[in-house]
LOKE-398775 format. One record per residue (C-alpha): chain; residue in three letters; x, y negated, z negated. Coordinates in nm, 2 decimals. Layout:
# residues N
<r kette="A" rest="ALA" u="X" v="Y" w="Z"/>
...
***
This chain:
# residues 66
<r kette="A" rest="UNK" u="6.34" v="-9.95" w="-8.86"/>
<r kette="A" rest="UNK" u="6.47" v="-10.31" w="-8.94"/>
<r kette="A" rest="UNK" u="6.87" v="-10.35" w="-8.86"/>
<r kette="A" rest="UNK" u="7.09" v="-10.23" w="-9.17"/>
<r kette="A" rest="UNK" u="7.24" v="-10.59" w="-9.30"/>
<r kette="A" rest="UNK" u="7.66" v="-10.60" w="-9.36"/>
<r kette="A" rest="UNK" u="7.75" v="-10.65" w="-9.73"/>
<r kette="A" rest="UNK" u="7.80" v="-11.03" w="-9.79"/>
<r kette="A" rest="UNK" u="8.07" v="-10.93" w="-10.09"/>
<r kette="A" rest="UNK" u="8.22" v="-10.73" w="-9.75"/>
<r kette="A" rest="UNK" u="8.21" v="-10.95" w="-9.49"/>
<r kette="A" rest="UNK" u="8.46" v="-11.18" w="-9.70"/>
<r kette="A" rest="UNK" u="8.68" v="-10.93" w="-9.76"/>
<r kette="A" rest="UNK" u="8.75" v="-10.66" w="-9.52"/>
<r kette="A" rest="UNK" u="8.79" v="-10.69" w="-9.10"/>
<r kette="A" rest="UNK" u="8.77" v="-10.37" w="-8.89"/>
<r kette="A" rest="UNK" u="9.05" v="-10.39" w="-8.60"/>
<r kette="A" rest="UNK" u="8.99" v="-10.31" w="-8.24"/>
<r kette="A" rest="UNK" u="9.10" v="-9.97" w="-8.31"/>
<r kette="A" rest="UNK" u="8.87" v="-9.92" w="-8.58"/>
<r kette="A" rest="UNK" u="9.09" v="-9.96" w="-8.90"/>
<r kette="A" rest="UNK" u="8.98" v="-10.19" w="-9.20"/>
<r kette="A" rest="UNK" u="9.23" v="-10.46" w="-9.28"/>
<r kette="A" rest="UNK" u="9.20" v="-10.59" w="-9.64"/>
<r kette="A" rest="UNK" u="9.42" v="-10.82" w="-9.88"/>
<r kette="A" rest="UNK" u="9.73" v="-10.69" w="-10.06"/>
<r kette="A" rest="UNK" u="9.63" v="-10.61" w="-10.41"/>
<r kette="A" rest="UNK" u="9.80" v="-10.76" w="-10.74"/>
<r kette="A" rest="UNK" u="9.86" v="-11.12" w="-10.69"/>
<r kette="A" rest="UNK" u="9.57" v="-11.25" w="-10.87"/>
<r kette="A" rest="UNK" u="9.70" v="-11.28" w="-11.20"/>
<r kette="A" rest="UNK" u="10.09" v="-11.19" w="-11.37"/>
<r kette="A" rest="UNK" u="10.27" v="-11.33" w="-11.15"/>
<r kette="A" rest="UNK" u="10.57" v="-11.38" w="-11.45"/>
<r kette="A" rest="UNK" u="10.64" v="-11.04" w="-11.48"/>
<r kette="A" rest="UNK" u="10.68" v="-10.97" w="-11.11"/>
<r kette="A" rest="UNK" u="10.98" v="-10.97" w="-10.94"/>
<r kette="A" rest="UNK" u="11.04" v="-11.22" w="-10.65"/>
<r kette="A" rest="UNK" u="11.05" v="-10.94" w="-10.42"/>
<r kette="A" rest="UNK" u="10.74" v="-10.79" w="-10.52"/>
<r kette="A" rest="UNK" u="10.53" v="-11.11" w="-10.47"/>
<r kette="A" rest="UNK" u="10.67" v="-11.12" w="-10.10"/>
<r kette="A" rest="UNK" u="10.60" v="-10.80" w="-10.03"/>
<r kette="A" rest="UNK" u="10.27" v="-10.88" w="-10.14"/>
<r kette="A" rest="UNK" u="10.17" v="-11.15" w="-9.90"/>
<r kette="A" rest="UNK" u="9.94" v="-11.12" w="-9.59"/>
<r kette="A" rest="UNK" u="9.71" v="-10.83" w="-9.54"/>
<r kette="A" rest="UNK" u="9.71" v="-10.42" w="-9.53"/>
<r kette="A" rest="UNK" u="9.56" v="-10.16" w="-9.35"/>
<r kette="A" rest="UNK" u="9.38" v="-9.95" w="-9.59"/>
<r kette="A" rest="UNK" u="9.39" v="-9.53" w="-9.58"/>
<r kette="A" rest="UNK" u="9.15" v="-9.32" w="-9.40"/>
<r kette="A" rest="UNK" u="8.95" v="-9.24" w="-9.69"/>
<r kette="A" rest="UNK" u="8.91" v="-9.56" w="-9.82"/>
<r kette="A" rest="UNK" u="8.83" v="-9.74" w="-9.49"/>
<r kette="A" rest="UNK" u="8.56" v="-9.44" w="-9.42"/>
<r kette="A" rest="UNK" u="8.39" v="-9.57" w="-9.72"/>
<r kette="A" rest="UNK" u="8.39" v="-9.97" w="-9.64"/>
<r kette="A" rest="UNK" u="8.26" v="-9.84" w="-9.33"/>
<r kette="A" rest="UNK" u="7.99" v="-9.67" w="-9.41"/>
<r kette="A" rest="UNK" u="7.87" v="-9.83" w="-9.75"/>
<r kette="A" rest="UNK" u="7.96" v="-10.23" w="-9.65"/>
<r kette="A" rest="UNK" u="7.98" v="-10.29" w="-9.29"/>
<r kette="A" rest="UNK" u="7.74" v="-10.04" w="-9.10"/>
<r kette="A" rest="UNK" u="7.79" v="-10.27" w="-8.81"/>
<r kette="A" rest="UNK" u="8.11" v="-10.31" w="-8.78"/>
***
């Protein structure tokens, strides 16, 4: 059986930590900026770890190497 390829759409968006959690972008900061506060767009910046259900899925679906 050929090797099981990682999700291209995936591979750009997600990274899977030594310890095994997926590590993704914050969400909302694409758009609507204006009606945000100042202190929502900081909060905003960098990257999150995502939950344990969510990150099961990426896992399995996207990156089955990872």
């Amino acid at each position: 059986m050929p090797k099981m390829k990682t999700k291209s759409g995936a591979k750009k968006r997600f990274k899977i930590t030594s310890s095994g959690k997926v590590k993704a972008g914050q969400a909302g900061k694409r758009h609507g900026m204006i009606k945000r506060t100042n202190d929502q767009i900081r909060k905003l910046r960098g990257t999150t770890v995502l939950k344990d259900c969510d990150a099961k899925r990426i896992k399995k679906s996207f990156m089955p190497n990872g």
